[in-house]
C-alpha positions in Angstrom: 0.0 0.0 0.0 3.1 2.5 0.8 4.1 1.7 -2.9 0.9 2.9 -4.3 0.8 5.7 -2.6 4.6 6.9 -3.3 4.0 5.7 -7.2 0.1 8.0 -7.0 2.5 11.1 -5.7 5.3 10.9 -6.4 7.3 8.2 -9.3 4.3 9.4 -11.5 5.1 12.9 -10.0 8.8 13.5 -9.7 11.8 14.9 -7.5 14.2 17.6 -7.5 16.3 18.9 -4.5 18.2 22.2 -4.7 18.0 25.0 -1.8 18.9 24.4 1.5 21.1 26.6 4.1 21.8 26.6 7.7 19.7 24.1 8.9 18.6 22.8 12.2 20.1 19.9 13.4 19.2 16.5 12.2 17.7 18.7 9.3 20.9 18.9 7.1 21.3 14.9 7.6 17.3 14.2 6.5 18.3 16.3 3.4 21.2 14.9 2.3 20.6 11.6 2.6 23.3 9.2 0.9 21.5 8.6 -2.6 20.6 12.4 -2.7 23.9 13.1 -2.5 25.5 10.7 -4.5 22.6 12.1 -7.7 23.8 15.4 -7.0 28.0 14.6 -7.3 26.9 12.7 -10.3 25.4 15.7 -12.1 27.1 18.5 -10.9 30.3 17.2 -10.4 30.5 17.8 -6.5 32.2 16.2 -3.7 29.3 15.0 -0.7 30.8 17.5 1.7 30.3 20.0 -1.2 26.6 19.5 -2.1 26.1 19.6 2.2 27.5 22.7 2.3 26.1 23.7 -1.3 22.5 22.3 0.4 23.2 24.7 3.2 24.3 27.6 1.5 21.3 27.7 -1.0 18.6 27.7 1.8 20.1 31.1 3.2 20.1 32.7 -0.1 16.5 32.0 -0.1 15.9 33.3 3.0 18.2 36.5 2.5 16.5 36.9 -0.9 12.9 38.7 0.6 15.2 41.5 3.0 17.7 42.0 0.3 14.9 42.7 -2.3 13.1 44.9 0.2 16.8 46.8 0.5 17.7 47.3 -2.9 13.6 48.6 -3.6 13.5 49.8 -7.1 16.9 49.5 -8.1 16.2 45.7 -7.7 18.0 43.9 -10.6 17.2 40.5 -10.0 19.1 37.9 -7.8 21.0 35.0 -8.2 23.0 32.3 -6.7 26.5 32.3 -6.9 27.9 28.6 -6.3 31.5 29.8 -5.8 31.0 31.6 -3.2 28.4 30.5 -1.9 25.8 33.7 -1.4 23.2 35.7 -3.0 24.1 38.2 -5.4 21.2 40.6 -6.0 22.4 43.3 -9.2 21.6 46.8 -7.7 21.1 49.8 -10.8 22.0 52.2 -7.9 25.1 52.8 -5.7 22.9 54.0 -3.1 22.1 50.8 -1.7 24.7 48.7 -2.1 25.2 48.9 1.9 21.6 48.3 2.8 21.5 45.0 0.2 25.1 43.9 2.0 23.3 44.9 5.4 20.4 42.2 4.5 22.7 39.4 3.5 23.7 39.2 -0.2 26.4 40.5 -2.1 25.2 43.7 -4.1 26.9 44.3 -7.9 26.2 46.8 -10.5 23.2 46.2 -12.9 22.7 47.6 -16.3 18.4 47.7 -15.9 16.1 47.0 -13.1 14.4 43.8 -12.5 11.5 45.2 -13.7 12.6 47.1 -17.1 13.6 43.4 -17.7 9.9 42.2 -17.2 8.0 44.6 -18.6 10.1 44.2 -21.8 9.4 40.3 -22.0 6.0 40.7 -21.2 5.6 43.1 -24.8 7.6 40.9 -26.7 5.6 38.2 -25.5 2.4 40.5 -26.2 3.4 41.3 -30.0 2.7 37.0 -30.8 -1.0 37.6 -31.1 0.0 39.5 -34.0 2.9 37.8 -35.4 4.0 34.9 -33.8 8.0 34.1 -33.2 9.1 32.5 -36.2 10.2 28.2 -36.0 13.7 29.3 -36.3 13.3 30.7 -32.7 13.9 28.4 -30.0 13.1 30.8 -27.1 13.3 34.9 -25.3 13.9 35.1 -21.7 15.6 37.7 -19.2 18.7 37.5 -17.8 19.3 39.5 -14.8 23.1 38.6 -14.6 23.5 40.2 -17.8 21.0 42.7 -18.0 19.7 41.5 -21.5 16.6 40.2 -23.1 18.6 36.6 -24.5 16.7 35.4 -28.0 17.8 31.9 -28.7 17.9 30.9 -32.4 18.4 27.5 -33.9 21.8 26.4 -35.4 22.5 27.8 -38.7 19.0 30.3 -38.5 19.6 33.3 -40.3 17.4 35.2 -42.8 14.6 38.1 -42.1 12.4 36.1 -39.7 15.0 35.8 -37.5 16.5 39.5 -37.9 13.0 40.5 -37.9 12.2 38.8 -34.7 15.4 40.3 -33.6 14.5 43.8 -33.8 11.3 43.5 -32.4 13.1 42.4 -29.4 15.2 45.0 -29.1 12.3 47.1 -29.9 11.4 46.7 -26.1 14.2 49.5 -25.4 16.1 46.7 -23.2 19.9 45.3 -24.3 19.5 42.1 -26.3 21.4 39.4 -26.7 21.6 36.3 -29.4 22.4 32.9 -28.6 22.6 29.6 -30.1 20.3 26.6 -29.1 18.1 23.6 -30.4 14.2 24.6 -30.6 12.9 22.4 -27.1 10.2 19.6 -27.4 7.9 18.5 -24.8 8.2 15.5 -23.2 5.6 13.4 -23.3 5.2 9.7 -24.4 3.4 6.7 -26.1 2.3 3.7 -23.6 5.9 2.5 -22.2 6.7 0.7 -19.0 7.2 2.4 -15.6 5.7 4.2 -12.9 3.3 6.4 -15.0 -0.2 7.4 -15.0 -1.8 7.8 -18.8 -3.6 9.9 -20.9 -6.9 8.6 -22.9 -4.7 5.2 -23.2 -2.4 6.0 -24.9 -0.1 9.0 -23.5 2.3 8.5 -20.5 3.1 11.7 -18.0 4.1 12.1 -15.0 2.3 13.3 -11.6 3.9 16.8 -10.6 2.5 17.5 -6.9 -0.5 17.0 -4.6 -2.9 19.6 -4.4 -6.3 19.8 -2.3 -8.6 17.3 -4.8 -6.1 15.8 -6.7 -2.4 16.6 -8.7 -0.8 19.2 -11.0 0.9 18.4 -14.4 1.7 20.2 -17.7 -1.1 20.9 -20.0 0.2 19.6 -23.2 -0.7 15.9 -21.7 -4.1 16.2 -21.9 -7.2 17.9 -22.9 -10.0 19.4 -20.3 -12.6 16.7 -19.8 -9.7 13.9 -20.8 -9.7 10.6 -18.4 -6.6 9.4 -17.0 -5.8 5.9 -15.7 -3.0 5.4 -12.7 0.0 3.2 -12.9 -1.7 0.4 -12.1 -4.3 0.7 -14.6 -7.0 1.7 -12.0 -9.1 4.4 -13.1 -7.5 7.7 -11.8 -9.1 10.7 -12.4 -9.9 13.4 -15.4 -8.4 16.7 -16.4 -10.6 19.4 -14.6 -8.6 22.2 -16.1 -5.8 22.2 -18.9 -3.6 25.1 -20.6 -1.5 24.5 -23.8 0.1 26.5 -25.6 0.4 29.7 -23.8 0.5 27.9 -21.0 1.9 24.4 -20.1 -0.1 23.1 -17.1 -2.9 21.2 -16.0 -5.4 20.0 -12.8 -6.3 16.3 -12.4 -9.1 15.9 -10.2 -8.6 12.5 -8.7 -11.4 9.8 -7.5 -12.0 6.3 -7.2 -10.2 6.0 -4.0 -7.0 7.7 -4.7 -5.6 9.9 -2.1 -3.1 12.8 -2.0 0.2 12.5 -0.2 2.9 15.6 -0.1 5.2 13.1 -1.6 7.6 13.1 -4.4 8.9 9.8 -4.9 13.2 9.2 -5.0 13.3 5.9 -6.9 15.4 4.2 -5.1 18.4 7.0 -5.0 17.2 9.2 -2.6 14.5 9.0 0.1 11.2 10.3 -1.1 10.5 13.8 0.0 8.1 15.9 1.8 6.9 18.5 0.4 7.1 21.8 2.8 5.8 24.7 1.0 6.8 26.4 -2.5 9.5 29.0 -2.2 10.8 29.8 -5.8 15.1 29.2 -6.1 16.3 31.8 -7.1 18.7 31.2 -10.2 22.2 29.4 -9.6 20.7 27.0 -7.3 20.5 23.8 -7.3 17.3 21.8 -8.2 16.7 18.0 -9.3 14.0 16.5 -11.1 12.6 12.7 -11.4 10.0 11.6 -13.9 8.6 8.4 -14.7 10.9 7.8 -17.4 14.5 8.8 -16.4 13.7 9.0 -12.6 16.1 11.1 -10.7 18.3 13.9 -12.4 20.0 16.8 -10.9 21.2 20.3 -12.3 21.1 23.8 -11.6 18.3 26.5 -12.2 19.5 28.7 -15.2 17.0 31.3 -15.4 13.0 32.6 -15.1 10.3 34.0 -16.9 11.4 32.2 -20.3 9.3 31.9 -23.0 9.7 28.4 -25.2 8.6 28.3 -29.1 7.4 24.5 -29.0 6.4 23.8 -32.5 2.8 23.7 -30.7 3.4 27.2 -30.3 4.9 29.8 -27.2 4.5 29.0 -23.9 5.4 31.7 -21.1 6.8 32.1 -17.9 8.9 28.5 -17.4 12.3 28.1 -15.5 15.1 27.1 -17.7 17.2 24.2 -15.8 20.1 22.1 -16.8 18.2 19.3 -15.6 17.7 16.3 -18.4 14.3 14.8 -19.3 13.3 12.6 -21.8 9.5 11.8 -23.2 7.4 10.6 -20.4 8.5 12.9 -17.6 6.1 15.3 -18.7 4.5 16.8 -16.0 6.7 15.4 -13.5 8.3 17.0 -10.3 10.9 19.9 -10.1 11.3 20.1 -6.0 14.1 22.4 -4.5 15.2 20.7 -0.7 11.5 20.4 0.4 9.8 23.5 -1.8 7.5 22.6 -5.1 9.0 24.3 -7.9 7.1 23.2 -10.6 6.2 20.9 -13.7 8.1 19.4 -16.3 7.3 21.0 -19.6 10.0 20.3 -22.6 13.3 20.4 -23.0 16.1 19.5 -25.5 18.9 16.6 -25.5 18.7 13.8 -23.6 20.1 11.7 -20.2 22.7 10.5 -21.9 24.5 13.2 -23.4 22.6 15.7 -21.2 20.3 18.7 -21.8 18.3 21.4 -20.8 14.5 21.2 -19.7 11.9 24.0 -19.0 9.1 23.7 -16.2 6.1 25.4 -15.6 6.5 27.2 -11.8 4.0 25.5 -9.7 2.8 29.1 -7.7 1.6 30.0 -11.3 -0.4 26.9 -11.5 -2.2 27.5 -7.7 -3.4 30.7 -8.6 -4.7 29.9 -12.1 -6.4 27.4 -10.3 -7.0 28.4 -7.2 -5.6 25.4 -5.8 -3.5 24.4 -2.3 -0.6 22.6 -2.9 -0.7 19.4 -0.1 2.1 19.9 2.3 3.7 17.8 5.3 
């Protein structure tokens, strides 16, 4: 029966790990437990005293990150987490408050435009595709607060007047902009396969994401409003009370037939399954790790927010960039940072053997569309 409920939850949802800090005692242990550890030196390349202290480290810049914010007010440039040393960074666009943002906890540095500027500029690029949408040869457009720029990511070898075109209308937005180089993503779901899933009208495999009051969260682009869903044991599950794709990539399953919620996300074997605590967003730099019912438990770092991904399905806003892998049938699964929700797995690019990136849908988003409570321990 424990299995069901840790498959219901959490291998059909997913893991990820990422902030910690100064914990309590006994905390830092239940955290970093041996096969968490050992995921996270596999995939970033750490030692296990580093990821503890990395664990540790993480959890104070989120808790620094509100004060600091509050210090720097509207010279805010956004925040990040830098692994070397070990701190929040927070880019401040005046001098003035350097000491105040140091005073709160994080390290300030110069920023070229506020965190807003940054916003409001994504949000009319991202407002101009209901007249012309972004052209295939664009991958994706997100901010980047460590650079100060609006980044538009092209395919390999796009040139021509779409892309120049789409070019200029970004840097219409009266922000810096920068070009870079990446594959167009593709979400990740998947034909009836073996595993921990639950599926889709028969013949789609997702992934749970997390427990909330009445049933789970997942990404849209698995399933239609109205579709029924099966568990991974075949049972009768539930059906899609709500679902958003394009535009957006998430969805509600309302669940019945004697399922039950758990605030559980399942560690398949290398890492003990986690509780879910609450959903406090990690900031990017951190450290966050995803499992899904296809590649199970995979570890990276958070990249950046607010990006928007040209699927060929069409734009979808507002996802967190990770270098986390995923492969087709972790769809919807879990991106969890130490015990906070982060969100649901969306698409991504590469795979978990040569590695990639993946985007996911933040889970706060998906409450308030909703108006859901995430299930917490």
């Amino acid at each position: 029966m424990r299995r069901r409920v840790a498959l219901v939850l959490g291998g059909v949802a997913t893991l990820a790990l990422g902030l910690t800090t100064t914990v309590p005692a006994g905390a830092a242990e239940a955290q970093a437990s041996p096969g968490l550890l050992t995921a996270m030196q596999q995939d970033l390349g750490l030692t296990a005293e580093q990821t503890k202290a990395r664990l540790s480290e993480e959890e104070k810049a989120t808790d620094v990150l509100p004060a600091a914010k509050r210090a720097a007010g509207e010279a805010f440039g956004g925040a990040w987490f830098d692994a070397e040393r070990g701190e929040l960074v927070v880019g401040v666009t005046d001098p003035a408050v350097e000491a105040e943002v140091e005073k709160a906890g994080a390290e300030p540095v110069p920023a070229r435009v506020t965190a807003t500027a940054l916003a409001e500029a994504k949000k009319s690029l991202d407002g101009s595709l209901s007249e012309q949408p972004a052209p295939d040869s664009v991958s994706s457009w997100r901010t980047d607060s460590r650079t100060g720029a609006l980044v538009v990511a092209v395919q390999p070898g796009a040139q021509g007047a779409e892309v120049e075109a789409f070019v200029d209308r970004a840097r219409e937005t009266g922000v810096p902009v920068e070009i870079e180089t990446a594959p167009r993503p593709k979400t990740t779901a998947a034909g009836v396969v073996g595993g921990d899933p639950y599926y889709i009208n028969g013949n789609v495999r997702c992934s749970i994401g997390f427990s909330v009051q009445g049933g789970f969260v997942s990404a849209g682009h698995c399933g239609a409003t109205g579709s029924p869903t099966t568990g991974w044991d075949g049972s009768a599950l539930g059906t899609f009370a709500g679902s958003s794709f394009p535009g957006d990539d998430y969805a509600f399953v309302d669940i019945e037939n004697g399922w039950w919620t758990e605030p559980v996300v399942l560690g398949w074997g290398t890492t003990s399954d986690r509780i879910v605590r609450g959903s406090s967003v990690a900031v990017p730099g951190s450290s966050i790790c995803r499992s899904g019912s296809t590649t199970q438990w995979h570890c990276g770092e958070v990249q950046g927010l607010n990006e928007t991904v040209n699927y060929e399905q069409g734009a979808v806003h507002e996802l967190t960039r990770t270098s986390v892998c995923a492969e087709p049938g972790d769809s919807g699964g879990s991106f969890i940072s130490g015990d906070q929700a982060q969100g649901v797995t969306s698409g991504g690019s590469g795979d978990c053997t040569s590695g990639g990136t993946t985007w996911f849908q933040p889970v706060n988003e998906i409450l308030d569309a909703y108006g859901l409570t995430l299930v917490t321990g």
